[in-house]
VEXPA-214380 format. One record per residue (C-alpha): residue number from 1; x, y, z. Coordinates in steps of 0.001 Angstrom, whole numbers, padded with zeros to 6 digits. Each point is the difference from the previous one (the first is absolute). Layout:
<recs>
i/xx/yy/zz
NUM/X/Y/Z $
...
</recs>
This chain:
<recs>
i/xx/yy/zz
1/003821/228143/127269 $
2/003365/000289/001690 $
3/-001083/001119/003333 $
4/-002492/-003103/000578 $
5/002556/-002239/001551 $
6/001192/002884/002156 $
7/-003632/000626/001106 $
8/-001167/-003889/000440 $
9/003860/-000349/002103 $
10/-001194/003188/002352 $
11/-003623/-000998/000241 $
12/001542/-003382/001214 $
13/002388/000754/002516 $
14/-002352/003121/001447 $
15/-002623/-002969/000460 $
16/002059/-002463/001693 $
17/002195/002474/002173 $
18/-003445/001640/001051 $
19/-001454/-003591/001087 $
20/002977/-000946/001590 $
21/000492/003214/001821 $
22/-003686/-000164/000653 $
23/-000026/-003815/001142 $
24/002766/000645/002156 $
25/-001402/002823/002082 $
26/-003264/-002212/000399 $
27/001979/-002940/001468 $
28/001849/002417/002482 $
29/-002529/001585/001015 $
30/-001521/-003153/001243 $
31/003280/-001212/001159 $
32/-000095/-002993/-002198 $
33/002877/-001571/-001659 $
34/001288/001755/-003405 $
35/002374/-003254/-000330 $
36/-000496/-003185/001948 $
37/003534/-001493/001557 $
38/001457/003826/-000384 $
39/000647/002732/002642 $
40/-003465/002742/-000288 $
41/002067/002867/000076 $
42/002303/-001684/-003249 $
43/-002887/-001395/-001707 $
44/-002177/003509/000299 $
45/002970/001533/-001013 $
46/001094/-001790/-002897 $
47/-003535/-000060/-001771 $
48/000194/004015/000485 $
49/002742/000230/-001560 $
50/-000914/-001853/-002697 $
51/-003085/001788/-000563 $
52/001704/003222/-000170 $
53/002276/-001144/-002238 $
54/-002921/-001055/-002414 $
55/-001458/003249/000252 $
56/003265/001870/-000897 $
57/000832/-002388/-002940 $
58/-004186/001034/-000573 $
59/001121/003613/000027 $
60/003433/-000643/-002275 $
61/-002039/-001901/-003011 $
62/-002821/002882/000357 $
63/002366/003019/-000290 $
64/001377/-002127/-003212 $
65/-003096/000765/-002128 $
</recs>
């Protein structure tokens, strides 16, 4: 019952660092804006990082099960 948090936390962040990472690569790949107002290369590489970051904090709450 313990590890259900740690599993709903992981399942979370793996979806939502896969979309973004996903969503990203779609928009430049059709050169189209990530951010509007904001440099592509800084915008692009922001969201990346972000979405790697919720797919490590994915892989920290899974290995805590």
């Amino acid at each position: 019952m313990e590890s259900a948090p740690a599993i709903f936390a992981g399942t979370v962040f793996a979806l939502f660092g896969a979309g973004l990472l996903l969503w990203t690569g779609v928009r430049v790949a059709h050169r189209a804006p990530v951010a509007q107002g904001v440099s592509p290369v800084a915008s692009a590489t922001l969201a990346a990082l972000a979405g790697s970051a919720a797919l490590l904090l994915a892989a920290w709450c899974f290995t805590r099960l």
